[in-house]
Short mmCIF file of the C-alpha atoms (twelve columns), coordinates in Angstrom:
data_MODEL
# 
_entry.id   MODEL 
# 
loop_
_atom_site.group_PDB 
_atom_site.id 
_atom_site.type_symbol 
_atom_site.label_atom_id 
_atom_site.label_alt_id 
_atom_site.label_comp_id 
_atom_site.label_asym_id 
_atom_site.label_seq_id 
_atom_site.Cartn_x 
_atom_site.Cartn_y 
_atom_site.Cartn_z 
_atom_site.pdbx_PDB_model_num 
ATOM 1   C CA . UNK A 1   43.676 95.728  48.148  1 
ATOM 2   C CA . UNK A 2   45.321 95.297  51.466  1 
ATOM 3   C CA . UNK A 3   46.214 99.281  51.506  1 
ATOM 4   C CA . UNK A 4   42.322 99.614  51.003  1 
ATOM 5   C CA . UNK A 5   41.159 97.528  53.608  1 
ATOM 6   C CA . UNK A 6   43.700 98.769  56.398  1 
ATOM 7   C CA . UNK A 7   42.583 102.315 55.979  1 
ATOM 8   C CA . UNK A 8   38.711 101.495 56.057  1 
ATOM 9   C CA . UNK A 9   39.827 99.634  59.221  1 
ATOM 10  C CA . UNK A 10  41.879 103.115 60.174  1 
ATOM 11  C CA . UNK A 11  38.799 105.066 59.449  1 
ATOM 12  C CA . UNK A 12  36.312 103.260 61.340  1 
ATOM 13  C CA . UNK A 13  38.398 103.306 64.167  1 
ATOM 14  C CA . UNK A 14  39.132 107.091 63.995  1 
ATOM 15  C CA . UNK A 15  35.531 106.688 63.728  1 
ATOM 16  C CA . UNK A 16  34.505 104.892 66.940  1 
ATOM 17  C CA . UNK A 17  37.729 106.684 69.132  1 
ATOM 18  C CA . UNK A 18  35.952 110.098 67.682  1 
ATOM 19  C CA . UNK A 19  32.346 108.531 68.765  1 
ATOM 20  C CA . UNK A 20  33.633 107.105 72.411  1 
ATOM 21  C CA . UNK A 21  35.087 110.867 72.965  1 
ATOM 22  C CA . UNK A 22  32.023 112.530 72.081  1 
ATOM 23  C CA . UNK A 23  30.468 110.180 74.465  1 
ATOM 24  C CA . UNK A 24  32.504 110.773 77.423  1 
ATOM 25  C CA . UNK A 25  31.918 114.335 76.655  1 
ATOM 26  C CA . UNK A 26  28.818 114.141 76.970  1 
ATOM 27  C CA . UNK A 27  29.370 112.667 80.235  1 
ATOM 28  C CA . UNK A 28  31.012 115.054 81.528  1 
ATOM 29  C CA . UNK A 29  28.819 117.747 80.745  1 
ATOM 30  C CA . UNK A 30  25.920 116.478 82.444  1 
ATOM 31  C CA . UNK A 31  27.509 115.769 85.743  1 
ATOM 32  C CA . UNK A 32  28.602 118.943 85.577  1 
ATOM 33  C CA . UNK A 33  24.728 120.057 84.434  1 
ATOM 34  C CA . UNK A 34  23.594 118.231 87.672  1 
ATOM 35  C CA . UNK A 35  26.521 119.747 89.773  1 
ATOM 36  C CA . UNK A 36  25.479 123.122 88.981  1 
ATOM 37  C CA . UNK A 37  21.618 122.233 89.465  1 
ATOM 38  C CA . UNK A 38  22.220 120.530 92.967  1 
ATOM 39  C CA . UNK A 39  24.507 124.237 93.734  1 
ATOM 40  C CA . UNK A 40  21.800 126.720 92.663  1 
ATOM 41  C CA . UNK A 41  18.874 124.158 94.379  1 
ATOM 42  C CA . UNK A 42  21.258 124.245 97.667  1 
ATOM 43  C CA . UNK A 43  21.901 128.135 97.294  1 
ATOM 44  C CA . UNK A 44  18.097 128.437 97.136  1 
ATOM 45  C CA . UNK A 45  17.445 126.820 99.902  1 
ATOM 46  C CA . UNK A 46  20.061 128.199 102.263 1 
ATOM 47  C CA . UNK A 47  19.043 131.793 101.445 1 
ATOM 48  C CA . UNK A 48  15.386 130.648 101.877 1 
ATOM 49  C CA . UNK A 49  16.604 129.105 105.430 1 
ATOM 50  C CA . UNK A 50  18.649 132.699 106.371 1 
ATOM 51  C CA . UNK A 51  15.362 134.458 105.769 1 
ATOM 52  C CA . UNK A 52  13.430 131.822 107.945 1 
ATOM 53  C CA . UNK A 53  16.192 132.259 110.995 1 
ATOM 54  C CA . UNK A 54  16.471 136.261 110.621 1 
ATOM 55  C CA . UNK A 55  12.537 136.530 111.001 1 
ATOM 56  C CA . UNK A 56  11.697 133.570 113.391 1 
ATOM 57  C CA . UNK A 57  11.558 136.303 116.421 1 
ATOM 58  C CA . UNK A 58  8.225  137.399 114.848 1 
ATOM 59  C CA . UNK A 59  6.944  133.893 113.262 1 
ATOM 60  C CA . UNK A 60  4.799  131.904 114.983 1 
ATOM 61  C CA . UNK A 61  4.709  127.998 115.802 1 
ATOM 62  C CA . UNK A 62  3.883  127.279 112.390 1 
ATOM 63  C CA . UNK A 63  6.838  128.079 111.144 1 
ATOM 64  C CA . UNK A 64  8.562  124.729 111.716 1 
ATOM 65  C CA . UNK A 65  6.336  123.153 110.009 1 
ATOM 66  C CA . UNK A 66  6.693  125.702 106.879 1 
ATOM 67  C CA . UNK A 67  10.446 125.104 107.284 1 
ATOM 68  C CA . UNK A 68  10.101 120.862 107.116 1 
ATOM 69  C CA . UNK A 69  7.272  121.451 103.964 1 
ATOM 70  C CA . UNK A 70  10.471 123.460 102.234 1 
ATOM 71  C CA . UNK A 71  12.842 120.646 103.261 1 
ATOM 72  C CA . UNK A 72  10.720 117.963 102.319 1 
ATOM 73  C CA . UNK A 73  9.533  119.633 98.581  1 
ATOM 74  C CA . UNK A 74  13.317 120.313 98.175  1 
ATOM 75  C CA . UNK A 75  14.288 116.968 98.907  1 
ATOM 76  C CA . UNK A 76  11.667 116.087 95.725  1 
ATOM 77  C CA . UNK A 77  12.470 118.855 94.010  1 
ATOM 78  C CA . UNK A 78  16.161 117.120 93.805  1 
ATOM 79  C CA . UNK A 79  15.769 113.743 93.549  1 
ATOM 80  C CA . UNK A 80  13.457 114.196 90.667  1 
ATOM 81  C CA . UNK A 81  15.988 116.493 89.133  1 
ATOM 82  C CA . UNK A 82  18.826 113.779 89.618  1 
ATOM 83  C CA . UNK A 83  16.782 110.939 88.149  1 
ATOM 84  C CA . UNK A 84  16.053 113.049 85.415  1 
ATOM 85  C CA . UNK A 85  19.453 114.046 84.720  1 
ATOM 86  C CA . UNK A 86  20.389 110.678 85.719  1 
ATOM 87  C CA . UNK A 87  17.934 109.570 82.656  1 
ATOM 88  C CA . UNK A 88  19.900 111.336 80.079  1 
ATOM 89  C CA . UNK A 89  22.673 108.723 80.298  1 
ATOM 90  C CA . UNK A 90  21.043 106.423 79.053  1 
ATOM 91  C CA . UNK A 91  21.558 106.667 75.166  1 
ATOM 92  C CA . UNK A 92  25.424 106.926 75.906  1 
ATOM 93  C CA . UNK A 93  25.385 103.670 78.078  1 
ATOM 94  C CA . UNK A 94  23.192 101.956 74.916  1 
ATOM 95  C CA . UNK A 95  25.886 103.315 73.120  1 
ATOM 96  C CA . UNK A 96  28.724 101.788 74.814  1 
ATOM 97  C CA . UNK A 97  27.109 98.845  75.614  1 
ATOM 98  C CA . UNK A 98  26.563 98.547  71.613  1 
ATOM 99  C CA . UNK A 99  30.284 99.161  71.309  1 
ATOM 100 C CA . UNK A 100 31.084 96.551  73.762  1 
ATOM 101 C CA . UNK A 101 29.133 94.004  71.975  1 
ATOM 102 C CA . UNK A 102 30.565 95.072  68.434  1 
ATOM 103 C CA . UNK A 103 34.027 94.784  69.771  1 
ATOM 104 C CA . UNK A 104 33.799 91.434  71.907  1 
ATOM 105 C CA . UNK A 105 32.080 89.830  68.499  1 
ATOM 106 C CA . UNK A 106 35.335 90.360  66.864  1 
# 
């Protein structure tokens, strides 16, 4: 009976080890989603600027203010993106906050 019980107790915790690497797995692959967002946004952007400074010779005044309506939509652009990427983190902290509160009852 003991046998029994100490592998259930093995299993589960195979079973929660298995569940908190998934989880920081998951982690990891969306800061690295939101690293490679923020580098393509930022690549975008600096080719958009190159094309601005190579052809400002033959733009007029309005062109600064084209250049701050970029800036400013980009600057939207990526803190929307972050949040929402930001947002996707949430099930894993319910998750670990769940875990937290299984393991400090015991």
């Amino acid at each position: 009976m003991h046998k029994l019980i100490e592998d259930e107790f093995d299993n589960t915790i195979e079973s929660l080890n298995n569940i908190i690497d998934s989880t920081f797995q998951f982690r990891d692959d969306f800061q690295m989603l939101l690293l490679n967002m923020l580098n393509s946004y930022e690549s975008k952007i600096n080719k958009t600027i190159e094309m601005i400074k190579k052809k400002r010779n033959n733009l007029s005044s309005a062109l600064k203010d084209f250049e701050n309506i970029i800036v400013d939509s980009f600057s939207e652009v990526t803190s929307s993106s972050v949040d929402s990427v930001a947002a996707l983190n949430n099930p894993i902290n319910k998750a670990m906050l769940s875990y937290y509160k299984i393991i400090s009852s015991s």
